[in-house]
N, C-alpha and C positions, 0 to 999 in steps of 0.2 A: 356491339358484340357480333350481329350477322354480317358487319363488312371486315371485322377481323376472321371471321369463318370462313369467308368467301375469297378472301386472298389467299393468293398460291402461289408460296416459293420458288422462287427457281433452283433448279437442282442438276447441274453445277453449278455452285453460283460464277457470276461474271463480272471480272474484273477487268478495269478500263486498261490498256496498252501504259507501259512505262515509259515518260516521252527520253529523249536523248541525255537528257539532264540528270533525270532521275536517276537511270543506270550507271551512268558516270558518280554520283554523289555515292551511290550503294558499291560497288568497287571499291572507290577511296573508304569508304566505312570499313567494308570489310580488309581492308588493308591494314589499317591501324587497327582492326579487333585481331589479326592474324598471331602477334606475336605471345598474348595474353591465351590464344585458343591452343597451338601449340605449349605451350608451359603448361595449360590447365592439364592437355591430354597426356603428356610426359610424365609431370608429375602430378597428379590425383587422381584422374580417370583410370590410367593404366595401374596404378598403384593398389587401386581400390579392388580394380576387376583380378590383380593378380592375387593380392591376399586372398581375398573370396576365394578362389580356387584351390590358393594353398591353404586353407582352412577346412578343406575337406579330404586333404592328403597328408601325407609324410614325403619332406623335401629333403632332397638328399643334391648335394653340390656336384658330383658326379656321375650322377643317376638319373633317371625319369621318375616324376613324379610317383609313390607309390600312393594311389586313392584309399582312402582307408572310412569314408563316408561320414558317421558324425562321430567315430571315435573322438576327435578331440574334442569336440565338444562334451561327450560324455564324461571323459575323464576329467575335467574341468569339478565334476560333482564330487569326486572325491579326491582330488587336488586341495589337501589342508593348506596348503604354502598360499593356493588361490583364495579360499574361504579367508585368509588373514587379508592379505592383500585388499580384499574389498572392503573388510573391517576398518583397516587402517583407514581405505578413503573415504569410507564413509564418517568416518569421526571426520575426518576433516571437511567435508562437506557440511554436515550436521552443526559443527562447531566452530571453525573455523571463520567459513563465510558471514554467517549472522553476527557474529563477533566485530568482522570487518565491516561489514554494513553497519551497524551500529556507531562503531565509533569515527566512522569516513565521516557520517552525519553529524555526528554531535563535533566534530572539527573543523566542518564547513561550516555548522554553526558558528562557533567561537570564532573564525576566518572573516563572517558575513559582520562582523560588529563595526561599528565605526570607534574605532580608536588608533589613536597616533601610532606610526607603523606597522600599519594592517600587509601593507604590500612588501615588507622584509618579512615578517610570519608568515604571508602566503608563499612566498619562494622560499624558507626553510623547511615548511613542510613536504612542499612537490620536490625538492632534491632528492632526498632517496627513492623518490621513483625510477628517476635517470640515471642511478648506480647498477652498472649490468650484473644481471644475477650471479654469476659466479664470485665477483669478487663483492659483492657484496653478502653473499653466503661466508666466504670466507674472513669478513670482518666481523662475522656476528659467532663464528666460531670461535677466534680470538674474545670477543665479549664475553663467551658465556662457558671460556675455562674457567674448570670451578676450584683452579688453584692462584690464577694471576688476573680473571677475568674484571673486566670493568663492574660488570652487574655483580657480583659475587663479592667482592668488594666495599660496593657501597651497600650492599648488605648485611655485609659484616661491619661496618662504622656504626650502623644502628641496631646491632645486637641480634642481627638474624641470620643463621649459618645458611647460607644457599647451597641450591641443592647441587648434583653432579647432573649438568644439563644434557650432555649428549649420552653420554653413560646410562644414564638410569631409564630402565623403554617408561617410567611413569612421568618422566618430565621430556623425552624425547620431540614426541608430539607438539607438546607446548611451545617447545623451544623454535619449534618451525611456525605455529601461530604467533609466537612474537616479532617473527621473522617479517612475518606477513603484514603484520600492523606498520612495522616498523615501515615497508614499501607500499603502503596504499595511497599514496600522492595521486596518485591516476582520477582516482574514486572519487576523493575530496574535491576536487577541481570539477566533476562533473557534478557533482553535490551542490560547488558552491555557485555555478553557471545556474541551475536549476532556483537557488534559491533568491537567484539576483531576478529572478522572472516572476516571484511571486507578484502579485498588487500591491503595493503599499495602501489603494486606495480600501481594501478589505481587511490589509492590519492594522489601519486608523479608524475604520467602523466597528472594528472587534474592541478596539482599544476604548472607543468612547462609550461602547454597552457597557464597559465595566470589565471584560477579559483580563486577566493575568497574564502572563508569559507565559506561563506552560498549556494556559486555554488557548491563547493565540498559539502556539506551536503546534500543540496536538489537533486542534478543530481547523484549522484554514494549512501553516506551512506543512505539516506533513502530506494530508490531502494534495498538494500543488503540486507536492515533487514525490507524487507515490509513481511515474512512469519510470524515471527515474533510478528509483527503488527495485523497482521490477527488472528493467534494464538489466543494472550491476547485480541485483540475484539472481537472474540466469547465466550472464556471462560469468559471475562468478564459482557458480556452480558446475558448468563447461570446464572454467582452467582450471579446478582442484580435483574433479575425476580424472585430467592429466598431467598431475601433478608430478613431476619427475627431477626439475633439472635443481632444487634446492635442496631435496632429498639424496640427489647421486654426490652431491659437493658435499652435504652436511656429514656426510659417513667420515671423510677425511681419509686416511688409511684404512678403515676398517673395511670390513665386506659390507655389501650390500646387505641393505636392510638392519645392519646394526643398531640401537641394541635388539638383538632377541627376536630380529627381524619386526622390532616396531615400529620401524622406519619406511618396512617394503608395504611403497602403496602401491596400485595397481599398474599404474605405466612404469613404473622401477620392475617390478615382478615381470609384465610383459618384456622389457627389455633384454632382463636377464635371461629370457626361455629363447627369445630368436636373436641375440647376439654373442652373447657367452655359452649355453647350452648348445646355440644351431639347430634347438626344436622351430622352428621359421613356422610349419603344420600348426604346433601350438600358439604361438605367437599369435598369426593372425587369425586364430580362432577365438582368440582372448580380443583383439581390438575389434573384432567384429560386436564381440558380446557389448564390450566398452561405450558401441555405436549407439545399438540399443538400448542398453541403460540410459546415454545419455540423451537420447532421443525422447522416452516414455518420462524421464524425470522435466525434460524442455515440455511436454508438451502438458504435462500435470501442472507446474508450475502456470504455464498461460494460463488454463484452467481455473486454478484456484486462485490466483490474482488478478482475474478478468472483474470481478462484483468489488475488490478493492481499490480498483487504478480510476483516477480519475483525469480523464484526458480533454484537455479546454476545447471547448467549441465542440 
């Protein structure tokens, strides 16, 4: 303890000479980072720092900024169209995701089994991942007419009137979390990477204590792949606070946010304030807000999933 007391830093510190080698390697490095630094700065940096600034003005396309300080933020409070907006996304945050979570897993389960033609089931299910959203928004619109539609159909062969899915704002919503299900391939496939890492040698010791399936599920594979878990609950959480480009398709002809504006989630609502309105002020005073929210929900989620995750080694 008295010879760590008695040493004394040096202060500048000092750093040995870069020999010829090294500056020539740090050049070439920064050569090939140059084109990635440029793109970052063009678009995110600059983007970031400019909305920030028009978040505290009123922008006008022929004008100089007019500063108007935190009006738009204030107005935001009594912005009804805003208060819906958040509604909407948070149903689908709330709903949506755990939904997907649940059934990604229980499909990577049934994926993980060994039975003959495992490897045609696993590429039928990751296909509709690789359907690009627009046109597969627009297949699920066709599905879910509820005069010619597939689904509406074969629920009427078995005696149950389906509902009017775009139409009605209480099956609106739904009609976008089936959407959702429908393209979780992504998720399954991380799922099912995840569970091909479990031990076998710890589902054979579970199995010979006597464990069932659902005790070996619940007590060892779920624990293995709760990172996992964690993982696609944040990132999923992230892409349904910006949820937009299945909701802007799903309208078809209608307006925005159709039916009843059930449909206007948050980055639909922001879009429509700085591209069709040209409030740009408000716009990025709403994607700022966006940040935050989803920053505080990121950092709550680590939080409260830190005493559940369990990470090997």
């Amino acid at each position: 303890m008295e010879e760590l007391r008695s040493t004394r830093i040096a202060w500048p510190p000092k750093f040995r000479k870069w020999t010829r080698t090294e500056k020539r390697n740090f050049k070439v490095a920064m050569l090939f980072l140059l084109p990635w630094t440029i793109g970052f700065i063009l678009f995110t940096a600059y983007p970031m720092i400019v909305s920030f600034i028009y978040s505290f003005s009123i922008y006008h396309s022929k004008r100089p900024l007019e500063w108007v300080g935190l009006q738009n933020y204030s107005q935001m409070l009594q912005d009804t169209l805003f208060w819906k907006s958040l509604w909407n996304t948070g149903y689908m945050v709330l709903i949506a995701v755990p939904l997907m979570l649940i059934t990604s897993f229980l499909c990577a389960v049934l994926l993980n089994l060994k039975v003959r033609g495992q490897a045609f089931y696993r590429v039928i299910y990751f296909l509709p991942s690789i359907v690009p959203t627009v046109a597969g928004t627009i297949l699920w619109i066709w599905l879910l007419n509820p005069q010619s539609g597939l689904i509406n159909t074969m629920l009427g062969n078995i005696g149950i009137e389906g509902p009017n899915w775009r139409a009605d704002p209480a099956w609106s919503k739904p009609s976008l979390i089936l959407l959702g299900l429908w393209g979780m391939g992504g998720t399954i496939m991380i799922y099912l990477s995840g569970l091909q890492d479990v031990p076998l040698s710890l589902i054979e010791a579970a199995e010979l204590d006597g464990a069932n399936w659902w005790q070996r599920l619940w007590n060892i594979t779920i624990p293995m792949v709760s990172p996992i878990t964690v993982f696609a609950l944040i990132t999923g959480v992230i892409a349904m606070f910006q949820y937009f480009a299945q909701a802007y398709v799903f309208r078809g002809s209608g307006e925005l946010g159709d039916p009843l504006n059930s449909t206007l989630f948050y980055s639909v609502y922001l879009y429509q304030n700085g591209f069709l309105f040209l409030k740009m002020g408000y716009a990025s005073a709403m994607a700022w807000v966006l940040f935050i929210i989803i920053l505080l929900c990121t950092l709550a989620l680590l939080k409260l999933t830190d005493r559940f995750t369990y990470y090997a080694g």
